[in-house]
N, C-alpha and C positions, 0 to 999 in steps of 0.2 A: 524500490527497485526490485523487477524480479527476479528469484536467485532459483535454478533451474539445480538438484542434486543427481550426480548418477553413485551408484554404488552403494545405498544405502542399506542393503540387505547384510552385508558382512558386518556392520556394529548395531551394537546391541540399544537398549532404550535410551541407559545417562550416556554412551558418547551421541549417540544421535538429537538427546535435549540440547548437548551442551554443543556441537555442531552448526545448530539451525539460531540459537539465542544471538552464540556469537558472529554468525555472519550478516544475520539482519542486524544486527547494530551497530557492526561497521562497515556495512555496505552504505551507509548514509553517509560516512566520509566522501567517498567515492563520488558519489550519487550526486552531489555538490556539484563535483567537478564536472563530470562528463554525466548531464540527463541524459531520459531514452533509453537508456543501455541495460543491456542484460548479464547478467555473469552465469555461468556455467560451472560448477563445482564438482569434479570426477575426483570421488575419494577410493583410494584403494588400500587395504592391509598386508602387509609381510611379515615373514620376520618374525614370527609368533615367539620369546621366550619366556617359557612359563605362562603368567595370568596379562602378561601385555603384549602388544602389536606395534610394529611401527607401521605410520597413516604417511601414507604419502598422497598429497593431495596436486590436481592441476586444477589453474581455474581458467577460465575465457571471458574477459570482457568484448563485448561486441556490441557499438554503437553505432551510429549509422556515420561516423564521420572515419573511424578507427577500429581494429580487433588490439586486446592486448592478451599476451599470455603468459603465465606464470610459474612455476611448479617448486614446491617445497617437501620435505618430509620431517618427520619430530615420532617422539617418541609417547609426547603427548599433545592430543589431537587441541586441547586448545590454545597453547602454543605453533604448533602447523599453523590453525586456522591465523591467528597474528601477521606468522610469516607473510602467510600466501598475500595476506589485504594488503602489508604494509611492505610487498614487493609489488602488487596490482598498482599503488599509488604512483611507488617510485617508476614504475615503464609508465604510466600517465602524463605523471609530471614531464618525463624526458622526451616521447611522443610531442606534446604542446608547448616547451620549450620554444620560447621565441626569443 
């Protein structure tokens, strides 16, 4: 599945490894459900205290039958990224609900 990032310039190299690891891996959940589709991941930082940021992230699924959209934020980004999939799923699952 292609996963499209905007905002990557504000974090550094380990949030940006641990970013791209964990959304390719659980975009294949997804990926299941609804082929085709692309997700759009808009990461933003605030909130700087001290040596951490908080990530607040939106993401966009866009299939050709559906768009979903999402938005979470955390204090640690691989936790957010968690969030965001495993609320991508939940508006999925509810969208398809028959």
């Amino acid at each position: 599945m292609p996963i499209q990032y905007i905002g990557l310039s504000k974090l550094d190299d380990v949030e940006l490894a641990k970013l791209k690891s964990k959304s390719e891996k659980l975009s294949g959940k997804i990926e299941r459900k609804i082929p085709n589709s692309t997700i759009v991941i808009i990461v933003k930082t605030y909130k700087k205290a001290g040596s951490r940021s908080k990530y607040s992230i939106h993401a966009k699924l866009n299939s050709p039958h559906t768009r979903v959209v999402a938005q979470t934020d955390d204090w640690d980004i691989v936790k957010a990224i968690h969030k965001i999939f495993n609320k991508l799923e939940t508006e999925v699952l509810h969208k398809f609900k028959s």
